[in-house]
C-alpha positions in Angstrom: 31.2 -86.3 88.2 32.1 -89.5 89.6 30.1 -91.3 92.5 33.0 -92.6 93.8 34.8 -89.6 95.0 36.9 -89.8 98.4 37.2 -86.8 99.7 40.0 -86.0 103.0 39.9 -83.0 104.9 42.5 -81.9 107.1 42.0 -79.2 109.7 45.2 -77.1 110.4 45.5 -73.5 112.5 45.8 -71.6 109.6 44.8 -73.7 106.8 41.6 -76.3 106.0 43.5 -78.8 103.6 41.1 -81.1 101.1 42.1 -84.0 98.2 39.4 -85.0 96.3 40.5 -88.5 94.6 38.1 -89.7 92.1 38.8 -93.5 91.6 36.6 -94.0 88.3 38.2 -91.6 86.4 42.2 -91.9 88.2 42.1 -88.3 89.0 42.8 -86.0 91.9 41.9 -82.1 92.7 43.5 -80.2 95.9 42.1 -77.2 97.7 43.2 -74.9 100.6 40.9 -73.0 102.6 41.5 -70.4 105.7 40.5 -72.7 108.4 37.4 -70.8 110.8 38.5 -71.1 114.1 35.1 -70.1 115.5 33.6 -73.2 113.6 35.7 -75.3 112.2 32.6 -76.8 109.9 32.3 -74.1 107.9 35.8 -74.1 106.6 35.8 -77.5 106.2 32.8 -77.0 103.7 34.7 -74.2 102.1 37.0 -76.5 101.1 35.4 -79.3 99.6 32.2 -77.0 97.6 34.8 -75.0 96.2 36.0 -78.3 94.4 32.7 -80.3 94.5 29.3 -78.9 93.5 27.1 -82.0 94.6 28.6 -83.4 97.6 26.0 -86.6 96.7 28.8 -87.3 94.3 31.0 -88.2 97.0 31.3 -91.6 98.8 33.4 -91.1 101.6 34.7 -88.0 103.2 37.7 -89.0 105.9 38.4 -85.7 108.4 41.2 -85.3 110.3 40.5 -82.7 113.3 42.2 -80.1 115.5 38.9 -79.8 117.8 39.8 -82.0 120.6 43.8 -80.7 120.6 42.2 -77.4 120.7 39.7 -77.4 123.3 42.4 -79.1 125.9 45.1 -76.7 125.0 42.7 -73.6 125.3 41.0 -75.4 128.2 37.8 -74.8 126.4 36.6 -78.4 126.9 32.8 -79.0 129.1 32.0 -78.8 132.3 32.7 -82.0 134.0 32.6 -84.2 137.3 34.4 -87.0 138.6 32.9 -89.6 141.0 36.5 -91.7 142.2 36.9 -93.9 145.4 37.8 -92.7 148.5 40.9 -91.0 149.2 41.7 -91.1 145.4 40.1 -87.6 144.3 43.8 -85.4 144.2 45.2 -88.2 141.8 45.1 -85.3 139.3 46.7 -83.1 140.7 49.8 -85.4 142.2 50.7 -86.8 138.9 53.6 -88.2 138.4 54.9 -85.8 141.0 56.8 -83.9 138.5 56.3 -80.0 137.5 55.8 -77.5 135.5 59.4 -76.5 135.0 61.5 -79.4 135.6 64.7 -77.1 136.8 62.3 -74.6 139.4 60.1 -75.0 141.8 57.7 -72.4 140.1 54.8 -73.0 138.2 51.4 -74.3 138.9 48.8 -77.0 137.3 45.1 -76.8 137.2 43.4 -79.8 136.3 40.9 -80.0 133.7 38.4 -81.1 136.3 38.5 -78.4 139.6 38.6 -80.0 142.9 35.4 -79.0 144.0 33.9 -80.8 141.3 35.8 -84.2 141.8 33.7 -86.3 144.5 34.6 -89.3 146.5 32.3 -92.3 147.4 33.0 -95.4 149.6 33.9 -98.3 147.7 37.0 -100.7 147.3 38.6 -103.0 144.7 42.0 -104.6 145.9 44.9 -105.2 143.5 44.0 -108.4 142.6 40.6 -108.1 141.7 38.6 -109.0 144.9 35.8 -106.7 145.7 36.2 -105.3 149.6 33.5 -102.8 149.4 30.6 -102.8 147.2 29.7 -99.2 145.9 26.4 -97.8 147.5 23.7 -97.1 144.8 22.4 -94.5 146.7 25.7 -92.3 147.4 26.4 -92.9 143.7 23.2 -91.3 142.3 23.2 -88.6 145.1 26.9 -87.8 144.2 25.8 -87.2 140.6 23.1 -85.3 141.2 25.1 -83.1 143.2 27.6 -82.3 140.0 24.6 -82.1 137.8 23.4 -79.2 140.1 26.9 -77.7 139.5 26.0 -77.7 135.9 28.1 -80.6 134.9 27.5 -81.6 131.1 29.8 -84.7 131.4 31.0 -87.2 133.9 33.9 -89.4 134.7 33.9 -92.3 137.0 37.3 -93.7 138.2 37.7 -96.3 140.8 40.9 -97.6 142.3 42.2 -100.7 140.6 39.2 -100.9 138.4 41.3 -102.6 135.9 41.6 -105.3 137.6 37.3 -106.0 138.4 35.3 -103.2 136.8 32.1 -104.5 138.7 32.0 -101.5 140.9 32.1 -99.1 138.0 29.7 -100.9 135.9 27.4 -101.0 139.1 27.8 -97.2 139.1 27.6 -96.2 135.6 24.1 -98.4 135.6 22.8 -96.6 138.4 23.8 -92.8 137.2 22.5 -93.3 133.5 18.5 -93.9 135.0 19.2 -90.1 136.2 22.4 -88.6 134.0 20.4 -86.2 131.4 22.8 -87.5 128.1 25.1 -90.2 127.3 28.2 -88.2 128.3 29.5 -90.9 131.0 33.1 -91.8 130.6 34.1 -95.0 132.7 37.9 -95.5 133.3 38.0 -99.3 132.7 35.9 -98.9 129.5 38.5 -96.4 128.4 41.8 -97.7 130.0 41.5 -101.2 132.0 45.3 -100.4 132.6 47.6 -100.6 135.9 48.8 -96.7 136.2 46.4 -94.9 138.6 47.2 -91.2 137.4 46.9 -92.0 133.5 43.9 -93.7 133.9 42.6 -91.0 135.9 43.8 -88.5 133.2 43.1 -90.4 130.4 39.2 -91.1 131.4 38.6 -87.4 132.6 39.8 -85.7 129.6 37.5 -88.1 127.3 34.8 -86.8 129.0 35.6 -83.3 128.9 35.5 -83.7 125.3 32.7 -85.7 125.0 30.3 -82.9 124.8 32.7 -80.9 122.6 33.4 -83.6 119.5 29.7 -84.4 120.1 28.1 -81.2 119.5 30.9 -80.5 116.7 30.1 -83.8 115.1 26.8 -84.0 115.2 26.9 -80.4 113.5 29.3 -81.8 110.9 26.9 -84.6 110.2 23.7 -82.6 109.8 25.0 -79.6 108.0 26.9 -83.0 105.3 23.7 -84.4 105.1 21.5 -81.1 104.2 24.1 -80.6 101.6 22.8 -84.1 100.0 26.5 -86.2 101.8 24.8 -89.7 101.4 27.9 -91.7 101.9 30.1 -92.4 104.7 32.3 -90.2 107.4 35.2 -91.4 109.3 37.5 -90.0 111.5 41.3 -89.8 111.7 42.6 -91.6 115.0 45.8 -89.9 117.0 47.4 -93.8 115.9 47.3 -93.4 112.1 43.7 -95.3 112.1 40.4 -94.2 110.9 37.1 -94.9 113.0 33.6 -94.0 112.8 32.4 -90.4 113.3 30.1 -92.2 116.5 33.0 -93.8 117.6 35.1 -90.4 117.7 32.2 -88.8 119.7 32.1 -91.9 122.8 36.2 -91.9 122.6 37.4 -88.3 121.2 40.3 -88.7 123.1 41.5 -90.9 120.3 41.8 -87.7 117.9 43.8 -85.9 120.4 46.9 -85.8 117.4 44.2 -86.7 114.3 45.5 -84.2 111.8 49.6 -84.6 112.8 48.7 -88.4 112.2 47.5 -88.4 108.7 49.9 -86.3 107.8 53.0 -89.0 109.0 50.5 -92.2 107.3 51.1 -90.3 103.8 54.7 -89.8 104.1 55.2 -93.6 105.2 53.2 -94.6 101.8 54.5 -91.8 99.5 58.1 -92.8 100.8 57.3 -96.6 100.4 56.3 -96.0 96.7 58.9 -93.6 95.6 61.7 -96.1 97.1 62.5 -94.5 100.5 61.5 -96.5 103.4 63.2 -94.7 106.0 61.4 -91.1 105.9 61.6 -88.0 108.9 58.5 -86.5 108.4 58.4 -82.7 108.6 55.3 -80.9 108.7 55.2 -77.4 109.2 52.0 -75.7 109.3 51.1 -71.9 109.9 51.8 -72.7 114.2 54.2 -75.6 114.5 56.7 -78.1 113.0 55.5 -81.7 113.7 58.4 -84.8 113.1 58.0 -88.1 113.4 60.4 -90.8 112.1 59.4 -93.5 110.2 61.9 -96.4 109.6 61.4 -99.3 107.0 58.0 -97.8 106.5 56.7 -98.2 109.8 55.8 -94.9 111.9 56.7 -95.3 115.2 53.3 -95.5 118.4 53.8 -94.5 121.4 51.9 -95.6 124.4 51.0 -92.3 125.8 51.4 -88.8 125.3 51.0 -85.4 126.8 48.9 -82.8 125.3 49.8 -80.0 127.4 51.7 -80.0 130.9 49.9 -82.8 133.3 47.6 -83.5 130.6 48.3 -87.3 130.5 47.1 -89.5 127.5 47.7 -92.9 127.7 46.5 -94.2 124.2 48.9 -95.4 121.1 49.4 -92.9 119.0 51.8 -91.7 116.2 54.8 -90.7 117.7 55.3 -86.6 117.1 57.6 -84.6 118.1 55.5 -80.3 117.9 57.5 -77.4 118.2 56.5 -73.5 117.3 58.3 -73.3 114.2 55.9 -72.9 111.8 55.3 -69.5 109.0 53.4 -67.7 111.6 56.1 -68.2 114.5 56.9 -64.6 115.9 60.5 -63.6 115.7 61.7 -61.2 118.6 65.2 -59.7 120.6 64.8 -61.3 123.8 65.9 -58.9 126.9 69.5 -60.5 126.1 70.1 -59.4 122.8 69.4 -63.3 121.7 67.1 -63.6 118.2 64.2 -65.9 119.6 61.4 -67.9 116.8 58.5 -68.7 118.3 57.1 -70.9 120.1 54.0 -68.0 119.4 52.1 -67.9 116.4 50.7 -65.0 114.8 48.3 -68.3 113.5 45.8 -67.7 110.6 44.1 -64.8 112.4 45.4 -61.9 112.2 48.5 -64.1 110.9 51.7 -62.5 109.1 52.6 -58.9 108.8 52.4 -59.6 105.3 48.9 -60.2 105.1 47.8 -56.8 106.4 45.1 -58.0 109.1 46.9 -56.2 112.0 50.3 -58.1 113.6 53.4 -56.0 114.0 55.9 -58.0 115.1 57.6 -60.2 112.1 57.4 -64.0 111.6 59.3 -66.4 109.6 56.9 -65.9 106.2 57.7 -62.6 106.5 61.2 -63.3 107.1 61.0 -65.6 103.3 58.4 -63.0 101.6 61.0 -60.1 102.4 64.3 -62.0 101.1 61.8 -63.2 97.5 61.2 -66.8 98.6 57.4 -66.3 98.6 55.7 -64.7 95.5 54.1 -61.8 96.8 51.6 -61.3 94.5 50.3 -65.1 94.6 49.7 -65.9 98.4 48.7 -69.7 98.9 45.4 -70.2 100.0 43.3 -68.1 98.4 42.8 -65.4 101.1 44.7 -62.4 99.8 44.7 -61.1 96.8 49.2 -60.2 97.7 51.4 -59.6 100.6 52.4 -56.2 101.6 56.0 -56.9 101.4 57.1 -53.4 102.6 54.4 -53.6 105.8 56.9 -57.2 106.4 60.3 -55.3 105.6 59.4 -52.5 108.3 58.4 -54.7 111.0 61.7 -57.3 110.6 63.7 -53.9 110.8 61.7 -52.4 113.7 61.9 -55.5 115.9 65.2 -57.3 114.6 67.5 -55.6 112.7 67.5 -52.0 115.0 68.0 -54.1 118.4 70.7 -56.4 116.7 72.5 -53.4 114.9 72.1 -55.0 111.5 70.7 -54.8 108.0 67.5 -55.7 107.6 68.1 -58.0 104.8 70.6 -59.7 106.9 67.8 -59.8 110.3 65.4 -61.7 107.8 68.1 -64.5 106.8 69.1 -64.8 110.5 65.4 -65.3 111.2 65.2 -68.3 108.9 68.9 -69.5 110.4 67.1 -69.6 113.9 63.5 -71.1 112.4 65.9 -73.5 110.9 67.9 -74.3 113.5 65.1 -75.2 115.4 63.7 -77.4 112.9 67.1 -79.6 112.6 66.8 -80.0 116.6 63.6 -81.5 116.6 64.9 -83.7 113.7 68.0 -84.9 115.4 65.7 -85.5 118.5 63.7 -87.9 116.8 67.0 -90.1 114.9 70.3 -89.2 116.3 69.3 -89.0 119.8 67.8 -92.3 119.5 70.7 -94.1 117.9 69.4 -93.5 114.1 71.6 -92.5 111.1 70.9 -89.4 110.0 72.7 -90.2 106.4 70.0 -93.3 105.8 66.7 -91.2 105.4 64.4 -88.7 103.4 63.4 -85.6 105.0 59.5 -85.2 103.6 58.6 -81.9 104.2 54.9 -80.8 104.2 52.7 -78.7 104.9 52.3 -75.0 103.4 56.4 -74.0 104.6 58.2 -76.9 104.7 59.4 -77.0 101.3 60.9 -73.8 101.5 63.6 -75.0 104.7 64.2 -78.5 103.1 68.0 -77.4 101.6 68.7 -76.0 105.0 67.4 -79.0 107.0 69.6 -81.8 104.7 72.7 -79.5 105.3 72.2 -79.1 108.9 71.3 -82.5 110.2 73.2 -84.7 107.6 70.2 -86.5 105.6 70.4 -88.3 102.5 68.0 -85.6 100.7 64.5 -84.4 100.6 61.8 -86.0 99.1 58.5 -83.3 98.7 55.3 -84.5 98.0 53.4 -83.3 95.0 51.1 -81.6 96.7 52.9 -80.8 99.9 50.4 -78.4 101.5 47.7 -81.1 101.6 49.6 -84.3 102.1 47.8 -84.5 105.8 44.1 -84.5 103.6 46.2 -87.2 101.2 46.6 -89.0 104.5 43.0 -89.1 105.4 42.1 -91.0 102.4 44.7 -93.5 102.5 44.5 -94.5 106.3 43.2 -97.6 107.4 40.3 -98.8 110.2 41.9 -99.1 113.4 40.7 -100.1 116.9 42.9 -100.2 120.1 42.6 -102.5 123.1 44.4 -102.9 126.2 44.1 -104.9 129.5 46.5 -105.6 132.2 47.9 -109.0 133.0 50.6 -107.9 135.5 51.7 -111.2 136.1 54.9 -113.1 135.8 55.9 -115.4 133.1 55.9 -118.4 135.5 52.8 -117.6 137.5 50.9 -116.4 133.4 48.0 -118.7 133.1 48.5 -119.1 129.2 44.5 -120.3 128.4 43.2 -117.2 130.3 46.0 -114.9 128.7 45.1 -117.2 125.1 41.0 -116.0 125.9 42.0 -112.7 126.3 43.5 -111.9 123.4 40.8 -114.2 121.5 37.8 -112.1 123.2 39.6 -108.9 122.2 40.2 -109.9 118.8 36.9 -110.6 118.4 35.6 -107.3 120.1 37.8 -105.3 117.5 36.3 -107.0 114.3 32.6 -106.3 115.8 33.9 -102.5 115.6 35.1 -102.7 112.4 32.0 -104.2 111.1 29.9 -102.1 112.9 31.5 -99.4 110.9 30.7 -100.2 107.9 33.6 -99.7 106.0 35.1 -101.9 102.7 38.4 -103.4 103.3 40.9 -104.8 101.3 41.6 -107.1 104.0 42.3 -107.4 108.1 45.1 -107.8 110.3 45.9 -108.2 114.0 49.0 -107.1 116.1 49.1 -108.6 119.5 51.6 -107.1 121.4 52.6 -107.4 125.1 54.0 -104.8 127.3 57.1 -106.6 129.9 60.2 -106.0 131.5 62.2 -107.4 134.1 61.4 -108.1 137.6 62.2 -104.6 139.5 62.0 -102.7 136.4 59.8 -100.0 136.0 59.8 -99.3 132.3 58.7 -102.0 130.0 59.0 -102.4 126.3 56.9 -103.4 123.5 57.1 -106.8 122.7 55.3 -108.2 119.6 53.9 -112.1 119.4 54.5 -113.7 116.4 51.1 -116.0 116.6 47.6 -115.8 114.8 44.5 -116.5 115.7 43.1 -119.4 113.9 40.5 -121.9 115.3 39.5 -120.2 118.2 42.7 -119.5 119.5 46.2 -117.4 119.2 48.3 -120.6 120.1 50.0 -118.3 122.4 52.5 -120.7 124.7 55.0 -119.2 127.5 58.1 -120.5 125.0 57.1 -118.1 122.2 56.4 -114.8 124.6 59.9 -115.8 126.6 61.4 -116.2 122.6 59.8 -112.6 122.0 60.7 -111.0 124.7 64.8 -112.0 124.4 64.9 -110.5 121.0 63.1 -107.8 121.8 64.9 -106.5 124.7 68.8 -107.7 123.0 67.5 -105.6 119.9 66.5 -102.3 122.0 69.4 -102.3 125.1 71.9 -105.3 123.1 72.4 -107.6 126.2 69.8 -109.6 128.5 69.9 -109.6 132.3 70.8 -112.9 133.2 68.8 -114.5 136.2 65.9 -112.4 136.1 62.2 -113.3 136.1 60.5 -111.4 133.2 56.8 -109.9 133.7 53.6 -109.3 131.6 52.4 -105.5 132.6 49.9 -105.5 129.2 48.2 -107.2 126.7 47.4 -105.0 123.5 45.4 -106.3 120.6 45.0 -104.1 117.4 42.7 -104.9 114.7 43.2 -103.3 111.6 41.0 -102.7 108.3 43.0 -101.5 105.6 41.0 -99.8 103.3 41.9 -99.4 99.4 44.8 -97.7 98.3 44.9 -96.1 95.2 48.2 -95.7 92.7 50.5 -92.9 93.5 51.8 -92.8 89.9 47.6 -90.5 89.5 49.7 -87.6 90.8 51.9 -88.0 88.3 52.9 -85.0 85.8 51.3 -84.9 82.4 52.9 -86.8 79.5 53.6 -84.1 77.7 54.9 -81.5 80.2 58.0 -79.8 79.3 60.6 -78.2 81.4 60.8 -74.9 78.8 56.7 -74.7 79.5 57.1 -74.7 83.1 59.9 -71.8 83.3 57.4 -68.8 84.7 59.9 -65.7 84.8 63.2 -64.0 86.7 62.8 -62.8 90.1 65.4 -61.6 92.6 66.1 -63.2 95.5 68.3 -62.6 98.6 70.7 -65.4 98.9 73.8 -65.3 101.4 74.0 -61.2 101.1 73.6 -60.9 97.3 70.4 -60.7 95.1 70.5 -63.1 92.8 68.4 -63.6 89.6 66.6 -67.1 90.3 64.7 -68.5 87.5 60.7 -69.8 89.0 59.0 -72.6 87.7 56.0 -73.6 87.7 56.1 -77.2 89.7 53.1 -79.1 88.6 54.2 -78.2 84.7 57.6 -79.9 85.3 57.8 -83.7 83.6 59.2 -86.9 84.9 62.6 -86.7 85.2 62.7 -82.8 85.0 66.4 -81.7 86.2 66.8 -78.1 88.3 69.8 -76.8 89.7 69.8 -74.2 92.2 69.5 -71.8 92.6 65.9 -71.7 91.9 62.2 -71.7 93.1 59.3 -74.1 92.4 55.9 -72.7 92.7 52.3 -74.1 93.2 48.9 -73.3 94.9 49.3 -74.9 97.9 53.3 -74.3 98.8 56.4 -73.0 97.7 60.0 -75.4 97.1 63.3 -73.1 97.6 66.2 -74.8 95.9 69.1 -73.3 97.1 72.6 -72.8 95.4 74.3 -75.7 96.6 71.1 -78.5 95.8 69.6 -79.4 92.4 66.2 -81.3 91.9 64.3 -84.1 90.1 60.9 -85.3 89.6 60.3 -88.4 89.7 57.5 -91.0 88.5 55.0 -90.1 90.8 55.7 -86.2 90.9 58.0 -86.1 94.0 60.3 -83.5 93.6 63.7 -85.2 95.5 66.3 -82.6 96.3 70.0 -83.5 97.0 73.0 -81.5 97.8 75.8 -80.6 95.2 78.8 -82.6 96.2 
């Protein structure tokens, strides 16, 4: 084989996802492993020996993780201490002052980080950068070696307005590493040197709970690669769509907080992009959730901060998702009302289905499509099973649904889709209509090992223009991987009105982070097709408490960005007339941020590789009759096999496209077409 293979591995909850692209010889395998909870390395080898026999053959393997989401969600992250300033150590816990259930007052919130484990020391930094109070050296290391006797593994240091003068924490960092056992120190102005108190806090203490986690998982990953003979290079998916080094990943792992969800929104922007369809919803549905994200004129939206989990604050960019439990292993149930519920738990991979035999009795939506023929029984994807016990699935969906609704069990598996599906179109419509977007300009792309099988349902119910599914849909997040670019992040605050902005010190800023970006990039290692920046500034009015993303047309050139307070006063009127449609008239407008992204963008490589074989026929792909249970009737559906299909290959529904890694339901009303890259676009019947 070639030695220019790129190999991207996606870790799902159920599934480990890998595409091997071989750029010498413009071809491409695909292969879909259980994913191993316990360890999610040995999976992700799994996946790519079972394509690869000599993994020095490969140049570049590109991973996109569930370990950090995982370990914050299960609250399975390291032990870990905070040294803050005085009177600042319940930050955590006072948030935003909001609540676990925003209509109760029930509900409680453990931080990450318990109280007894978050220590204060004397030391003060004013708003505007002037140091009051020095920090003691002395209380600093005697504070840390008081959480080391706790058994800390990691350690965060936060210190009020830091963002404005980090001397205090550099002081302190220096003086804990000559007695901190590992390099597991997270400081808040190295990670955040943003205005917000709480999301620093949060941000900065959950990077170091995970340092230790991605660290040990990593450097595992590494060692094991390397024994196998992996000579070339590993990178790292970023929550923003980026890639970064896999010692990057371990200092800041709280940029893979959304990893895998990310790649898999990067390849529906390009695969949409290529096959003519700029404006894309993303749909991924996995074994555990359905992920959205819109993408408009081929641009996937950031967002400045997320939440993980209740209270568990994120303030970095990253692809803007939209998770709900609605994937194949969602558990469908009567609720105490009589009312058919979906989810939002997930049978996952392990024991997973009903249909797999490995020990769940309540039903979930695979079961619910296995039971009415959607899903070939005796060709699971994935590799694990050698069927599904379809009548194990049947009996569960009419113990639990059918008997407490007083229906047919045929019927309680179609209402269980109806639900699954309705629940899908919500999230959709949350992501366009609510946000002012026309439903009727874009694509659904669903992926994942499910999505294709809901896509009919999901045009009919939201209004969208059609469906556009991948070739390969069940590994379009590992596609992702390989086709990301190099991205690094930076922030600082300004907070400073236009008038009082001095423009050379704001010009140096964004010169000195510019330049700090390109050092990590080269650092890295990678090969690049070429660089860009994106200097954007975060403003609003004066009394407004939410700003808006503003970006500056300038380059750097010579030294500096050329930045002058006409162009940002230019940028910020469009910006704001674009998003809300009037200015306010008479207002002073204010600089909160200055974010600089530099970007690598690595080689792409030619969709039109995925592309059928010239000499497929549609008569070759036909595979048999099988009945299926369509709007109370079994119907004889004809199933093809999908990858045997040609270019330009018409199907009208009903029917069923099958392949290794998913299965494409094309209902009565829709008919199908290939096109030139293998895309399979579905449309509804007028």
């Amino acid at each position: 084989m070639s030695k220019n293979l790129i190999v991207g591995v996606d870790v799902g909850g159920t599934f480990t996802d890998v595409f091997i692209l071989d750029e010498t010889g413009s071809s491409v395998s695909v292969a879909k492993v259980p994913t191993t909870p316990k360890d999610q390395s040995i999976g992700f080898l799994n996946g790519i020996l079972s394509e690869i026999d000599e993994l020095s053959n490969v140049a570049t393997i590109i991973h996109g993780t569930t370990v950090a989401t995982n370990a914050l969600l299960e609250r399975k992250g390291s032990k870990t201490g905070v040294i803050t300033s005085e009177g600042f150590k319940d930050v955590l816990e006072m948030r935003r002052r909001d609540r676990p259930n925003t209509w109760g007052l029930w509900g409680e919130f453990k931080p990450v980080v318990p109280r007894d484990l978050r220590l204060e020391v004397r030391e003060r930094v004013l708003a505007d950068g002037t140091v009051r109070e020095f920090v003691d050296i002395n209380e600093i290391k005697e504070s840390a070696r008081k959480l080391l006797e706790e058994g800390c593994e990691a350690l965060s240091i936060i210190f009020i307005n830091s963002y404005a003068n980090d001397e205090n924490e550099k002081i302190a960092k220096g003086a804990i590493q000559d007695i901190w056992p590992n390099e597991h120190i997270t400081v808040s102005s190295e990670i955040l040197p943003e205005i917000r108190e709480f999301e620093r806090a949060s941000t900065s203490t959950l990077n170091a709970v995970l340092q230790p986690v991605l660290s040990h998982y990593l450097g595992a990953l590494e060692e094991t690669l390397t024994k196998k003979g992996f000579l070339g290079q590993a990178l790292i998916v970023q929550s923003n769509g980026g890639v970064m080094s896999i010692e990057n990943a371990k200092a800041l792992p709280i940029k893979t907080a959304l990893s895998g969800p990310a790649a898999g929104v990067i390849a529906a922007s390009y695969i949409g992009v290529n096959a003519g369809y700029p404006n894309i919803v993303s749909c991924d549905m996995g074994g555990t959730s359905f992920d959205v994200s819109l993408i408009s004129g081929g641009q996937s939206k950031l967002a400045a901060q997320t939440s993980i989990d209740f209270g568990m604050v994120v303030r970095s960019p990253m692809v803007e998702i939209i998770t709900i439990g609605a994937g194949g292993g969602s558990i469908a149930k009567v609720d105490a009302g009589g009312l058919l519920q979906v989810g939002p738990e997930s049978a996952g991979s392990d024991p997973g289905p009903v249909c797999y035999g490995l020990g769940t009795k309540t039903p979930t939506v695979t079961d619910a499509n296995v039971v009415l023929g959607r899903i070939n029984p005796e060709s699971p994807i994935g590799g694990r099973l050698e069927r599904l016990d379809v009548d194990a699935a049947r009996d569960s969906i009419n113990l639990h649904v059918a008997k407490p609704l007083g229906i047919d069990v045929m019927d309680a598996a179609e209402a269980i889709l109806k639900v699954a599906n309705a629940k899908m179109a919500s999230a959709i419509r949350l992501v366009s209509v609510e946000r002012g977007h026309d439903p009727s300009i874009f694509a659904a792309m669903p992926f994942g090992g499910g999505g294709a099988l809901h896509a009919g349902a999901l045009i009919r119910e939201v209004g969208l223009s059609c469906a556009l599914v991948p070739r390969f849909p069940g590994i379009t997040s590992a596609l992702g991987c390989v086709i990301a670019d190099m991205r690094h992040d930076q922030v600082q605050t300004i907070n400073k009105t236009l008038d009082d902005l001095d423009i050379i010190l704001l010009d140096e800023e964004i010169v000195r982070r510019r330049s700090e970006g390109h050092a990590v990039l080269d650092n890295a290692g990678g090969i690049f097709d070429s660089r860009a920046d994106q200097i954007e500034l975060d403003m609003l009015y004066v009394g407004q408490t939410h700003t808006i993303s503003v970006v500056l047309p300038v380059s750097i050139e010579n030294g500096t960005s050329n930045v002058t307070k006409k162009v940002i006063q230019k940028a910020f009127d469009e910006s704001y007339k674009l998003q809300f449609g009037r200015l306010l008239d008479g207002l002073g407008i204010k600089i909160m941020n200055v974010r600089v992204a530099v970007i690598g963008e690595r080689p792409r490589f030619d969709l039109s590789v995925l592309a059928p074989s010239k000499n497929a026929k549609v008569e070759n792909a036909i595979k048999e009759k099988r009945q299926v249970y369509i709007n109370k009737n079994w119907v004889d559906v004809t199933i093809y096999n999908r990858l045997d299909l040609p270019v330009a290959a018409s199907i009208d529904g009903p029917a069923i496209l099958e392949q290794a890694d998913t299965t494409i339901f094309l209902e009565h009303d829709a008919t199908g077409v290939v096109d030139k890259f293998g895309n399979f676009r579905i449309e509804m019947k007028s």
